[in-house]
N, C-alpha and C positions, 0 to 999 in steps of 0.2 A: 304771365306765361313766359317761359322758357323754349326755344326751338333752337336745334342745333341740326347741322345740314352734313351728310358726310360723304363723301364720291370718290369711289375707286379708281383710278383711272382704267386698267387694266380689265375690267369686267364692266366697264360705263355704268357701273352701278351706284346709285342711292341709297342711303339708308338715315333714317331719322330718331333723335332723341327730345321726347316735348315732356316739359316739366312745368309742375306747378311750383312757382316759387311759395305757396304761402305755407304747403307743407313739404317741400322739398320732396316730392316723389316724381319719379319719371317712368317713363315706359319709351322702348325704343322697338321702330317699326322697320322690320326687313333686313334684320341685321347680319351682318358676313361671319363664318368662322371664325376669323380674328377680332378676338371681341376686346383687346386691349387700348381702340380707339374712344368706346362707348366708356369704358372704366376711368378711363384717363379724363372724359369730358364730365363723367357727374363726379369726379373727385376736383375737379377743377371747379366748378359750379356750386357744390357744397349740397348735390342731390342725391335722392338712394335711387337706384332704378330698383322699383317694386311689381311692375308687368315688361313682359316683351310679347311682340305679335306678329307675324308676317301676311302678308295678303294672298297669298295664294302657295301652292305646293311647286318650289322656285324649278327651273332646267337650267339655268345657266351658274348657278354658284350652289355651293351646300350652304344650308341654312345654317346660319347661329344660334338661332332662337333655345334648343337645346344646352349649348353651349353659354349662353349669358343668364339662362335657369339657373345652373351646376352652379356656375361661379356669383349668384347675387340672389339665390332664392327668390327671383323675380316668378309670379306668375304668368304662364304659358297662356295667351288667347288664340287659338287655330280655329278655321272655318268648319263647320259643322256644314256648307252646303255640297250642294254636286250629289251626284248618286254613288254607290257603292265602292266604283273604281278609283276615287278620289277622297275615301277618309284616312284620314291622320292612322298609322298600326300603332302610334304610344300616345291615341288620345287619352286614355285610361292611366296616366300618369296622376298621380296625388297633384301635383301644379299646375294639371288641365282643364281649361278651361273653355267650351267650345261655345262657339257663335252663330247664332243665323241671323238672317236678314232683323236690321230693327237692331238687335243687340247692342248691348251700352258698355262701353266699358269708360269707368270712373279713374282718375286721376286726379285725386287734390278739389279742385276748382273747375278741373277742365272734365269734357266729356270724348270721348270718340263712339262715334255711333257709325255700327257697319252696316253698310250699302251693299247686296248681293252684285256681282259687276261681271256678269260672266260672259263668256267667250273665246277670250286668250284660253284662259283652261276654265271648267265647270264648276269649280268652287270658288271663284276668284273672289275676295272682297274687296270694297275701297274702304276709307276711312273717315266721317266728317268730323271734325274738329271743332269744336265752341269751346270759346271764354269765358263761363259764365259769369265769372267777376269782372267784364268788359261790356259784354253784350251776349244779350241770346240770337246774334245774327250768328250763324256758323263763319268759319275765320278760313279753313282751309279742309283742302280735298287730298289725300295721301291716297293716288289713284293706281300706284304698283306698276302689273305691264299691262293695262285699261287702257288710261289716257298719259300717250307722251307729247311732248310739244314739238304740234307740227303732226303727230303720226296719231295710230294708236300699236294695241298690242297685237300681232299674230294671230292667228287662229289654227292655223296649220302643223304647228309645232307637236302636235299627242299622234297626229296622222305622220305625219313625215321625221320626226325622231326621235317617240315612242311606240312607233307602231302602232296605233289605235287605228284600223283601217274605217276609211267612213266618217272621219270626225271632223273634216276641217269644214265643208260646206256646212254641215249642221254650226259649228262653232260659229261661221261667218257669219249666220243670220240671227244667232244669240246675241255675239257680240254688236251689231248694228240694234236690237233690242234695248240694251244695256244703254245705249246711248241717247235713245230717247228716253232713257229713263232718269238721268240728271239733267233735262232740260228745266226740270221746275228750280232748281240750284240759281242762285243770285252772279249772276255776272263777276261779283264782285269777291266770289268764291276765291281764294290763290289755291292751285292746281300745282303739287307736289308729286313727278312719276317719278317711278323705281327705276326707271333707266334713263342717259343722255343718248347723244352722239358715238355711233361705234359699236351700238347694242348688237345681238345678232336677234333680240326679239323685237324689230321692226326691221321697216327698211328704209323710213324716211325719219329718223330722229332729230331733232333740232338739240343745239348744245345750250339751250337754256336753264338752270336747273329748277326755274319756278314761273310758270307763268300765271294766269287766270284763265277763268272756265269761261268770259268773256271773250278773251284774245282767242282761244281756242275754238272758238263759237268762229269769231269771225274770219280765220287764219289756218285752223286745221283742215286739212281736205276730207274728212271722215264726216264733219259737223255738216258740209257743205251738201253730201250727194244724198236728195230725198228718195231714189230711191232703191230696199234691199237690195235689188238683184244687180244693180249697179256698184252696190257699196262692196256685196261679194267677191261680184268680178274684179274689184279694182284692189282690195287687201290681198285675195290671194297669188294675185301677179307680180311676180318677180321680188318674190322675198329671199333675202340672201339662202347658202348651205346652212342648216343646222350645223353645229360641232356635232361628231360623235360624242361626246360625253355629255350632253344633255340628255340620251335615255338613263346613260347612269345616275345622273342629278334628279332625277324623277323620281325614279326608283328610291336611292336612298335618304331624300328629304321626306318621300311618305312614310319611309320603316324609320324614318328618327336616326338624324347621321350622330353617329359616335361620337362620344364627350371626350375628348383629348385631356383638357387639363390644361395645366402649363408648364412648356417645351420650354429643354434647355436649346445650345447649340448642339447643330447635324455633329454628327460623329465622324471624324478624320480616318476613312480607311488607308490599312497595309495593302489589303487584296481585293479588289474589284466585288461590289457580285451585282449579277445581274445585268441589267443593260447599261451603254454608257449611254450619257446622255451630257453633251458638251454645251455648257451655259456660258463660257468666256464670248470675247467682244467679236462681231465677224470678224473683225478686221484679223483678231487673233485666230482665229480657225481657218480662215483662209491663208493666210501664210504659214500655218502648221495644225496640221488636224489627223487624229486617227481616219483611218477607212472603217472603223468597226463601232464607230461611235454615230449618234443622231444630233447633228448641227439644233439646238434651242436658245441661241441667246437671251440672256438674262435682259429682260428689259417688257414694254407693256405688252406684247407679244406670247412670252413666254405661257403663259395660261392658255389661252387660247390653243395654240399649237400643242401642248403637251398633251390636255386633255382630246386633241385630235388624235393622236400620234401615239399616247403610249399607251399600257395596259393596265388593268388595275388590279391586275393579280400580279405582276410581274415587275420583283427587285430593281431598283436603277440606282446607279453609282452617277453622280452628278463630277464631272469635269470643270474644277471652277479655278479660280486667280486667287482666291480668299476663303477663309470663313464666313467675311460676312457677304460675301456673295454667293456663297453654298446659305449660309442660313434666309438672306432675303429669298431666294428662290425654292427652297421651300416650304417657308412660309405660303408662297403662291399658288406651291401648287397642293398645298392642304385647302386653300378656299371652295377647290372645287373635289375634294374629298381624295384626293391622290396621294394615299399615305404610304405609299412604296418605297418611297428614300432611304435606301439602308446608311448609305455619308456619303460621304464625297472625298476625292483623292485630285490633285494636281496634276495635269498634263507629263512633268519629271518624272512623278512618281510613281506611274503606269508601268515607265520603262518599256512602253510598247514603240514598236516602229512608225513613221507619223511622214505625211506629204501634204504638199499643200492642194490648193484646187484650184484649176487650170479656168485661166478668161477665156471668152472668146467675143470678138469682132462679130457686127453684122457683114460688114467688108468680106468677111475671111468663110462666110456659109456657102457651102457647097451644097449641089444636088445630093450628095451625101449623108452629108450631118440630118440629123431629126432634129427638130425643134420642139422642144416642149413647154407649154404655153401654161403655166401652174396657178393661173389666176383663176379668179372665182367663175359662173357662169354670165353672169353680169359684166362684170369686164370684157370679158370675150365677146361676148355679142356689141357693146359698143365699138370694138376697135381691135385686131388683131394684124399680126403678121399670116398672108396671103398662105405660106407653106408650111403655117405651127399646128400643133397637134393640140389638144384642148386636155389636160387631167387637172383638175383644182388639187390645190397641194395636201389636203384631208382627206383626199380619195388617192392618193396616189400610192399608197399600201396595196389597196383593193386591183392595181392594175400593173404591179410589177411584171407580171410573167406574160404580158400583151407588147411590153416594148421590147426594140430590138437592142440585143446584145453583140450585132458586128456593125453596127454602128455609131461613129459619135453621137449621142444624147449631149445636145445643146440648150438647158434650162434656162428660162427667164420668168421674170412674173412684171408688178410695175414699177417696181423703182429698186428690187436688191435685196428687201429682205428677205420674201417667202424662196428666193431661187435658190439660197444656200442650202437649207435647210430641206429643201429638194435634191437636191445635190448629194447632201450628207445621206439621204434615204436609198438613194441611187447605188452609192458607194458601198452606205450598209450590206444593201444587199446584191454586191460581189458585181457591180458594174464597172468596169475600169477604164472607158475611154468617157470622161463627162466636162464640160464643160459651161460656163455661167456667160451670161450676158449682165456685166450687173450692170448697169445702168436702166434695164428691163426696158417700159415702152419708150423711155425715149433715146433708147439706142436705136429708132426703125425711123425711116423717112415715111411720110404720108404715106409716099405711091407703092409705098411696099405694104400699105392696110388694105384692108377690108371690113364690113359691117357684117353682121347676118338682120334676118329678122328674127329669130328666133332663136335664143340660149338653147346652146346644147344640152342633153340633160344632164353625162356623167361625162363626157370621153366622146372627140370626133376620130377614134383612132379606127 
């Protein structure tokens, strides 16, 4: 047996290619849009990928599964469970292949056999892996967003950023279900999740990328509380924001995201269209940056934020230093289905008029200035500044026409990043006295915090 391990950083995402070496066939589970990792890895290994599978209908990246069909005639395995509002719209594809619970799918020597794992979302599967040319002990669990190490997966997620009102306490006692249900599973099982550290589909992730169903027994705090109404109360508390572009990831992973192909380099425009959207280094937009433009540095950030931030009907002209920093970036932001990119053009060659963006001191705050506090709600309730306003920077579209415009707006978040990029929004939209704290919280003395008990829910404005 062959296993190969792959991690995005940017999206804390997993994704797996296990092969049989004695016929060279592989299948790769939960794989990304950019399918040129998995291609690169069976041409290096001297294997065909002949299945692809995901475990569940993803919110936080668009599926590849589609995409690694097109390019290797691999057959498609998608969950057949869940009720109505969670089947595949292109299971009916010639290379579909649907699953329920029990279902086997063959590789060579090896088997994976799916586990219904619901909760996160209602068709969720996991995956058990045997060797049968080793042992018919099963070897490993490919547990998706089930089981993370250290956490598990959300429940909340179809209620809170697909709208499915109603869903998440039912989900919570599903998922607490699911869990007594690989109890009978061997200690000795290794526990492979779809996400690390950084997910937004938990809240307490560990940065491990494999542990056991053991460790996890003895170590995760899910495994630990006997009982539902406890296990309830304590997954749905204090789970970070959804992105906004998890309802869009929902939606177009079940209608079957679009087969791309494969992309040359973005295209170098003469003339703008659409938004700009400025991916150079802060350091360079802060010493020169349009007012008309949206601050996203190119870096692990950049996905996250876009898919907060822009629109998915709407043109953007990417502001970058390079081509191959125009093409890294959108590369990234095709993972999560953002295929708006019409090129990119240089700062020079805008020819547009350009200022930088103004620091400010905690020293230098007046009864005057506002403070805008851009962190998440989580942060805020651990620790804020005494006279800051509360907008997380993903909602801060939603609250423009609430803040004041005769006054300085003085932005911070925790450490510099999210406060530009606030800033740039601010600016966007035709604010002109704004100001950053960038060293964020640790430009405040103690005696100038405060705690709450309880996280805002949008906005203390």
């Amino acid at each position: 047996m062959i296993l190969r391990h792959f991690y995005n950083d940017a999206l804390a995402q997993a994704s797996y290619l296990i092969a049989c070496a004695a016929t060279e066939e592989a299948i790769v589970i939960d794989p990304l849009r950019d399918i040129s990792p998995y291609l690169a890895m069976a041409e290096s290994l001297g294997v065909r990928i002949t299945a692809v599978t995901e475990t569940h209908i993803h919110a936080d990246y668009l599926s590849g599964t589609r995409e690694l069909s097109a390019a290797t005639g691999a057959q498609m395995y998608l969950s057949d469970e869940g009720d109505a509002d969670w089947k595949y719209a292109f299971a009916s594809e010639p290379k579909v292949t649907l699953l329920k619970d029990g279902d086997v799918i063959k590789i060579g020597n090896l088997s994976l056999k799916a586990l219904h794992t619901p909760g996160h979302t209602p068709e969720h599967l996991s995956f058990l892996l045997t060797d049968h040319a080793t042992s018919e002990l099963p070897h490993s669990l490919f547990t998706g967003d089930f089981v993370f190490a250290g956490d598990v997966g959300r429940p909340d997620l179809l209620e809170r950023a697909a709208n499915f009102k109603g869903t998440m306490e039912a989900g919570a006692r599903v998922l607490f279900g699911s869990i007594q249900k690989i109890r009978s599973l061997s200690d000795s099982v290794l526990n492979w999740p779809g996400h690390g550290a950084g997910s937004a589909c938990g809240k307490s992730l560990g940065g491990s990328p494999v542990t056991t169903l053991g460790y996890e027994r003895q170590t995760n705090w899910a495994f630990q509380v006997g009982s539902e109404q406890a296990f309830v109360d304590e997954v749905l508390a204090g789970q970070p924001l959804p992105p906004r572009y998890f309802k869009m990831m929902k939606m177009l992973n079940k209608q079957g995201p679009k087969v791309l192909g494969p992309q040359g380099p973005l295209a170098q425009l003469e003339t703008p269209q659409g938004r700009l959207v400025d991916i150079r280094p802060h350091a360079a937009i802060r010493a020169e940056g349009l007012p008309s433009a949206v601050a996203i540095p190119l870096g692990k950030g950049l996905v996250n934020w876009a898919g907060w931030l822009l629109d998915y009907e709407q043109p953007v002209t990417l502001i970058a230093l390079s081509q191959s920093d125009a093409d890294q970036a959108v590369r990234a932001m095709r993972l999560i289905g953002l295929d708006v990119v019409a090129g990119w053009m240089t700062l020079d060659a805008l020819k547009l008029d350009t200022t930088g963006y103004a620091a400010a001191e905690v020293s230098e705050l007046t009864d005057r200035d506002y403070v805008l506090d851009v962190r998440e709600p989580r942060e805020w309730g651990s620790g804020h500044f005494r006279d800051a306003h509360s907008v997380p920077l993903g909602l801060l579209p939603d609250h423009l026409d609430e803040l004041p415009r005769d006054r300085r707006i003085v932005v911070h978040c925790a450490a510099g990043g999210r406060s530009l990029t606030a800033a740039s929004l601010l600016r966007e939209a035709g604010f002109t006295n704004v100001a950053e704290i960038r060293r964020g919280m640790a430009a405040f003395d103690p005696s100038q915090l405060r705690t709450e008990d309880r996280e805002p829910s949008t906005t203390s404005l």
